[in-house]
C-alpha positions as CSV (number, residue, x, y, z in Angstrom):
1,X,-61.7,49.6,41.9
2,X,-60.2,52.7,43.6
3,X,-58.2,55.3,40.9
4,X,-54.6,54.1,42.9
5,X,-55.7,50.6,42.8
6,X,-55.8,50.9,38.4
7,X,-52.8,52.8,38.4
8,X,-50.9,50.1,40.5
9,X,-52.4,47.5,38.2
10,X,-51.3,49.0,34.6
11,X,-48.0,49.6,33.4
12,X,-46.5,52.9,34.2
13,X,-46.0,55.5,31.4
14,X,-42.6,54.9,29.5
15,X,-40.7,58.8,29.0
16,X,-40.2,58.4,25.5
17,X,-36.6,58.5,24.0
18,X,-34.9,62.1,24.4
19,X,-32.5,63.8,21.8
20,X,-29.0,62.4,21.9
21,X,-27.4,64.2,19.4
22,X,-27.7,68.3,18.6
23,X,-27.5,69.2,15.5
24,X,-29.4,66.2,14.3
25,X,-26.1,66.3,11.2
26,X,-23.5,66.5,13.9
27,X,-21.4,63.5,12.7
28,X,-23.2,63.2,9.3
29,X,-20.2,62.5,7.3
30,X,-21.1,65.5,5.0
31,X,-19.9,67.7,8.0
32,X,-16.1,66.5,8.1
33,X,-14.9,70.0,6.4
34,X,-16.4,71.4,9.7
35,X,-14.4,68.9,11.6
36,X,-11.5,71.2,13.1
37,X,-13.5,74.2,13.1
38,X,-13.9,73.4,17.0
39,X,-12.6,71.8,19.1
40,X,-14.6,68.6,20.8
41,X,-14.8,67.6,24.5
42,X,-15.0,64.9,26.5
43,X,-17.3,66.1,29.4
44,X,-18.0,64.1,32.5
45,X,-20.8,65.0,34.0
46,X,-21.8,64.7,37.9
47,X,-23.6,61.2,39.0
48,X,-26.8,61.0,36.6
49,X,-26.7,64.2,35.1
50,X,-25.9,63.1,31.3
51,X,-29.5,63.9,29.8
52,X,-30.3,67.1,32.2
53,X,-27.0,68.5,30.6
54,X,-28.1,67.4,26.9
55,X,-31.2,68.8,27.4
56,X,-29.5,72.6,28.8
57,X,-26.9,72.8,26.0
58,X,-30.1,71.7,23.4
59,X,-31.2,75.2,25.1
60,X,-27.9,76.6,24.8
61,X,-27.4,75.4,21.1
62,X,-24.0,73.8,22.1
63,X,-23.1,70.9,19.7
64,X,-23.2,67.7,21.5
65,X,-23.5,63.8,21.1
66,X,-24.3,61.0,24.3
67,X,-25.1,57.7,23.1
68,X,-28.3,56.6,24.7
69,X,-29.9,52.9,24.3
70,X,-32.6,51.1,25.1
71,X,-32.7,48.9,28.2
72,X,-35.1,46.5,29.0
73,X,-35.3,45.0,32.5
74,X,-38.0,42.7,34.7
75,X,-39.8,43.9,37.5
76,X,-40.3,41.9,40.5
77,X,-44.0,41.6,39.6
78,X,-42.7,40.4,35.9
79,X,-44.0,43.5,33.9
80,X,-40.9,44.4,31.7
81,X,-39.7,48.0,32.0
82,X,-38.1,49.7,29.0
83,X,-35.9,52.8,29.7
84,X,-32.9,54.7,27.5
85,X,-29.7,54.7,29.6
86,X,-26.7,56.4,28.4
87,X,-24.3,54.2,27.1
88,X,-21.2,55.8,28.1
89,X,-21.9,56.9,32.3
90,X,-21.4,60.0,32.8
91,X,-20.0,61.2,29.3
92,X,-21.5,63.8,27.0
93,X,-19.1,64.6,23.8
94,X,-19.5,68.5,23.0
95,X,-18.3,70.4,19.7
96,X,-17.0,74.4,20.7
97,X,-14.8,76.3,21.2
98,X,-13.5,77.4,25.0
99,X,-17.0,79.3,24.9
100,X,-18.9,76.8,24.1
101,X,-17.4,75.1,26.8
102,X,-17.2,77.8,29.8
103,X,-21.3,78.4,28.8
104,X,-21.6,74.1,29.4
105,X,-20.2,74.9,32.6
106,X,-22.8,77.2,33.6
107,X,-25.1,73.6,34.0
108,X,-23.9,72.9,37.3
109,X,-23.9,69.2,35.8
110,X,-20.5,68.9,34.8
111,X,-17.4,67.1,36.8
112,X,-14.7,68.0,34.8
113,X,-13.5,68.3,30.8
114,X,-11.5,66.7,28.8
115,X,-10.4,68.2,25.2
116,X,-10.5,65.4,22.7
117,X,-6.8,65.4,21.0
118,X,-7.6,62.9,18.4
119,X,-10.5,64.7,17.0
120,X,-11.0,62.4,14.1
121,X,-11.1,59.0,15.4
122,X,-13.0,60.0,17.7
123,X,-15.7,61.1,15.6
124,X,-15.1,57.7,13.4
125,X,-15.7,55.7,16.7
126,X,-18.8,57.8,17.5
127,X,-20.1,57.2,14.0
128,X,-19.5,53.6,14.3
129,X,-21.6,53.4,17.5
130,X,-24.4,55.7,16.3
131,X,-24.5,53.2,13.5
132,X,-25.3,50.0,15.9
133,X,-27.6,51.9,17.8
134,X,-29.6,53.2,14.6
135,X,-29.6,49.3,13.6
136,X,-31.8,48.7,16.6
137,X,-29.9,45.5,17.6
138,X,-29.6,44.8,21.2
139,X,-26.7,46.2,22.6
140,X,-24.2,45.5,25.4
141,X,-22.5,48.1,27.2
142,X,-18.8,47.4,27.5
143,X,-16.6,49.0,30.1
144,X,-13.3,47.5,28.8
145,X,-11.7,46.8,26.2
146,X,-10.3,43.5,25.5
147,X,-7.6,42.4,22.9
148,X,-9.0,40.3,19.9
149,X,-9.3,39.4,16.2
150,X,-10.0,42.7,14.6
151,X,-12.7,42.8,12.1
152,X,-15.1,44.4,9.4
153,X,-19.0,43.7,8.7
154,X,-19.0,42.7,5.1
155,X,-22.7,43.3,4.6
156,X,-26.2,44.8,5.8
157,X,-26.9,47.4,7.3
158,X,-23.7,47.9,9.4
159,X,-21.6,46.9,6.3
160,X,-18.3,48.9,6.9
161,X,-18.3,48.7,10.9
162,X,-14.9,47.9,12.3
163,X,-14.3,46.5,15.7
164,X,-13.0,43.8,17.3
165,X,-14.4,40.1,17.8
166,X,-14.9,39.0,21.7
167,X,-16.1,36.1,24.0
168,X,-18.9,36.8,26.5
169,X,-21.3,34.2,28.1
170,X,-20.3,32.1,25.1
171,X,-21.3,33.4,22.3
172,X,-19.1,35.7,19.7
173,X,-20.0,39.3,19.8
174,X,-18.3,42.0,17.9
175,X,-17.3,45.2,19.8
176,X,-16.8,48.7,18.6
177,X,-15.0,50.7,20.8
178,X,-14.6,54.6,21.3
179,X,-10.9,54.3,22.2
180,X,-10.8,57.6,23.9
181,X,-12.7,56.5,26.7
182,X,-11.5,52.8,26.5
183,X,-15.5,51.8,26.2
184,X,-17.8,50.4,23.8
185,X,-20.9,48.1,22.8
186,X,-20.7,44.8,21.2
187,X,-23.9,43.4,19.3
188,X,-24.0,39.4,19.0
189,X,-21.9,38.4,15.9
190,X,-24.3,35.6,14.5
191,X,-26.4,37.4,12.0
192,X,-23.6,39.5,10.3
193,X,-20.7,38.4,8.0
194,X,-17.2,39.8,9.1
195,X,-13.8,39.5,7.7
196,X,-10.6,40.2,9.2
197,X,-9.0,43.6,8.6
């Protein structure tokens, strides 16, 4: 068997789950007396660009967080193929001040900026989703909002997580939005216990 042959045969290296949040404390709820210190941004960044520009304000030391999960997705030959997609396209949410923020520019990754108004729900919502992702439950990307029942997880591991109940393909799922961007993942809602807020 030829070297290109083997490599063709066994599964391709997976790149192993990058840094989605800089400091690893940013939205530790112990930091919210450092909450209006600076401002926060919602940075869109050019097509595919969201972990290069992680990765070059890591370097700069520019606070930042960009939800990333894990996707997992058959191959035509039926090998499955695990990669970390940022949830959110195209969005990076930065901490700084209009430094901080003219240095991000510097990437050559960014589209445009947005400053975040509503500085603490945003970092509630942000929280929230950090919280599902850490649960490692298998996550949906949701690109719209939808009215619904709202509700709370009553116990386990996401006891306290607020969002709203929806339909998809039949089954119940819970979504917890970041209303900022009108955006956010819902988990399947059989294995927790919600109430209604």
């Amino acid at each position: 068997m030829t070297e290109l042959q083997s490599l063709f045969e066994n599964e391709m290296p997976i790149l192993d789950r990058e840094t989605d949040v800089w400091p690893a404390e940013l939205l530790d709820e112990l930091t919210d007396d450092r909450l209006g210190e600076s401002p926060w941004w919602a940075i869109y960044t050019l097509p595919r660009r969201e972990k290069e520009l992680m990765r070059r304000l890591r370097v700069m030391e520019i606070p930042f967080y960009a939800p990333v999960i894990e996707s997992r997705k058959r191959s035509p030959q039926g090998r499955i193929r695990k990669s970390f997609i940022p949830l959110f396209a195209s969005y990076v949410f930065v901490q700084g001040d209009g430094e901080a923020r003219r240095q991000a520019l510097t990437s050559n990754c960014i589209s445009r900026t947005i400053e975040v108004h509503e500085t603490q729900r945003l970092v509630a919502d942000l929280r929230q989703i950090r919280r599902l992702i850490q649960a490692a439950v298998p996550l949906l990307a949701e690109s719209r909002i939808q009215a619904g029942t709202p509700v709370r997880v009553r116990s386990g591991p996401l006891m306290g997580v607020e969002g709203v109940v929806v339909r998809r393909q039949n089954k119940e799922r819970l979504l917890v939005a970041v209303k900022f961007l009108q955006q956010g993942a819902s988990l399947l809602l059989e294995d927790f216990q919600v109430e209604p807020i």
